[in-house]
N, C-alpha and C positions, 0 to 999 in steps of 0.2 A: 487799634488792634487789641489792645491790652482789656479794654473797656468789653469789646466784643467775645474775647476769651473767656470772660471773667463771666461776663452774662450768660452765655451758653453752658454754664459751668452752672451756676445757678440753677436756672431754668432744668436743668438735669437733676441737680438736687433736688429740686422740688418733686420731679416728676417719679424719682424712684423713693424717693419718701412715701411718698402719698400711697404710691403700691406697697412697699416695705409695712406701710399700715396694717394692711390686712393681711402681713404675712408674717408675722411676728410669730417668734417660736412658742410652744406650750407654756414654756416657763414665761416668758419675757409677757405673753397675753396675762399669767397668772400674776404676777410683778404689779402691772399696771394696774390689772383688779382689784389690789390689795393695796392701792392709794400709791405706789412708787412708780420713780418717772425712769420711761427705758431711754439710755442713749447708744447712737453709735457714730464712732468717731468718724471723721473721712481726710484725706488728704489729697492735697492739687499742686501740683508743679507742670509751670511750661512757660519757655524761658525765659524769664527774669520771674514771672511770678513766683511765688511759694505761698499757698495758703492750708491753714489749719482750722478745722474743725467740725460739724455733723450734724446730728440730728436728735433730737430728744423727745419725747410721748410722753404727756402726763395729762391724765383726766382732774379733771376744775369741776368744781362743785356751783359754777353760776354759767348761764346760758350763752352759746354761742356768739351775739350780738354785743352783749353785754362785756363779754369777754374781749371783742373783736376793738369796742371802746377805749375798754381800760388800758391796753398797750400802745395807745398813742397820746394819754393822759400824762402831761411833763410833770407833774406833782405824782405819778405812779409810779413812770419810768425813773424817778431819783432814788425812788425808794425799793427797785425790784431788779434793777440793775448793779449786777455786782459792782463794789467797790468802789458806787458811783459817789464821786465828791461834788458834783455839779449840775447839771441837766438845766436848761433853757431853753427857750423859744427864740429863733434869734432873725427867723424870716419864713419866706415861703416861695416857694418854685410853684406856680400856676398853682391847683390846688394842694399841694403836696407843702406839709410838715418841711422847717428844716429847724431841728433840735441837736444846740453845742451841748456835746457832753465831756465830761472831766473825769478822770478814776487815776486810781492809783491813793500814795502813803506822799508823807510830806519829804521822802528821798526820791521815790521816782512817778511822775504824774505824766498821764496821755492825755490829747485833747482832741477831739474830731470832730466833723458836723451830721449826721446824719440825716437822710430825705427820707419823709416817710409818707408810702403812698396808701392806701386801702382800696380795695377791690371786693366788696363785699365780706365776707366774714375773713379774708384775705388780707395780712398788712406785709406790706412787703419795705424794708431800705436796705441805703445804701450809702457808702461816703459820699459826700462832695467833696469830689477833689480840686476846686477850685478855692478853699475856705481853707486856711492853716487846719493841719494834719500831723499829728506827732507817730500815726501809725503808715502806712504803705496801702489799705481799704478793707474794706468791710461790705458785706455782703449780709441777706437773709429773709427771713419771713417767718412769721406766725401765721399758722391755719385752724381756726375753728369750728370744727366738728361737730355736729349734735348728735346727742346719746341720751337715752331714755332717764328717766325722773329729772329734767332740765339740766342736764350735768354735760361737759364740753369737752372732746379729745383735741387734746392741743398739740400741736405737732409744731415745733421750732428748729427752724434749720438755719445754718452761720457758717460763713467762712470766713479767716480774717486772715491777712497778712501785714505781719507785723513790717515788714521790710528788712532790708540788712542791715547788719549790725549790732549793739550789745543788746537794745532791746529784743529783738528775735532771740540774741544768744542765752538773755537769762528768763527772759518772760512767757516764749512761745509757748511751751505744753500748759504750763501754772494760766496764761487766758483762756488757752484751750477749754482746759477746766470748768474754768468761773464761768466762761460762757456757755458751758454744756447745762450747766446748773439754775440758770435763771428760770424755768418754768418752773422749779420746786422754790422761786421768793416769789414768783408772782401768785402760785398757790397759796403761800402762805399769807400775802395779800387779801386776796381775796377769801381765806377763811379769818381773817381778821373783820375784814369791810362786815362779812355777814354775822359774825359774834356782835358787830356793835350794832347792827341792823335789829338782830332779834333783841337786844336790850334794851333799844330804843324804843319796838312795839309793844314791849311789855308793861313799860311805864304807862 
């Protein structure tokens, strides 16, 4: 029941993202134009769940496809996921990614397994909760976009719950956060990846 809640919750994020797309206010369309990435929070409670977190917009300066790759790359995903201490490949569910990831400071550290599917320019995961879990689950997807001079709207939606107790008590808004925030290190990625590209053709 919990699994079935959780997904229909999703599946709803995505689908009022994808409209909220094109409905973005004057400023918020101007924002994104102007290289910044728009977020909006969301929140989900029903009973025993609690999850926190929403939706974020930022156009990437590399193609759709390309893009759609690089967020299932575990030598990416260490480096563009907040606070990540870890990331690994640690198996696979039929075709589908399952990558351990690790975050947190050397006082408080989470660990979970993440499954990660692709659907076209579409990557969608989520925990496996059968695999040690320090959090209560995780939800989400990246959607890529194409937009004119090869450039990408990236649309990133996340729920997570923490579960109860001190971790929800002191960490819940502060992931919140971090997690709203990863399309602007993956940006930054990726305008990295193409600084050493164009340096490379030069030589």
């Amino acid at each position: 029941m919990r699994f079935l809640a959780a997904a229909a919750f999703v599946a709803l994020l995505f689908s009022s993202a994808t409209a909220r797309a094109g409905g973005l206010s004057a400023d918020e369309a101007d924002r994104l134009m102007r290289g910044e990435s728009v977020s909006r929070t969301q929140d989900y409670a029903r009973g025993g769940m609690r999850y926190v977190g929403g939706v974020t917009y930022a156009i990437v300066d590399t193609a759709p496809d390309d893009l759609a790759t690089l967020v299932q790359d575990v030598a990416a995903l260490r480096r563009f996921m907040p606070k990540t201490r870890d990331a690994q490949r640690v198996g696979t569910a039929g075709s589908d990614e399952l990558v351990e990831f690790t975050h947190g400071s050397v006082l408080v550290k989470v660990a979970y397994t993440l499954r990660i599917h692709q659907e076209g320019r579409v990557v969608r995961f989520w925990m496996d909760p059968t695999r040690a879990h320090d959090i209560e689950d995780a939800w989400g997807y990246f959607r890529a976009d194409p937009m004119p001079a090869g450039r990408t709207l990236l649309t990133f939606g996340i729920l997570i719950d923490m579960g109860d107790g001190l971790l929800r008590d002191m960490l819940e808004d502060r992931v919140r956060e971090l997690a709203l925030e990863l399309p602007d290190h993956l940006r930054d990625l990726v305008v990295e990846r193409n600084a050493r590209g164009r340096r490379a053709s030069s030589n």
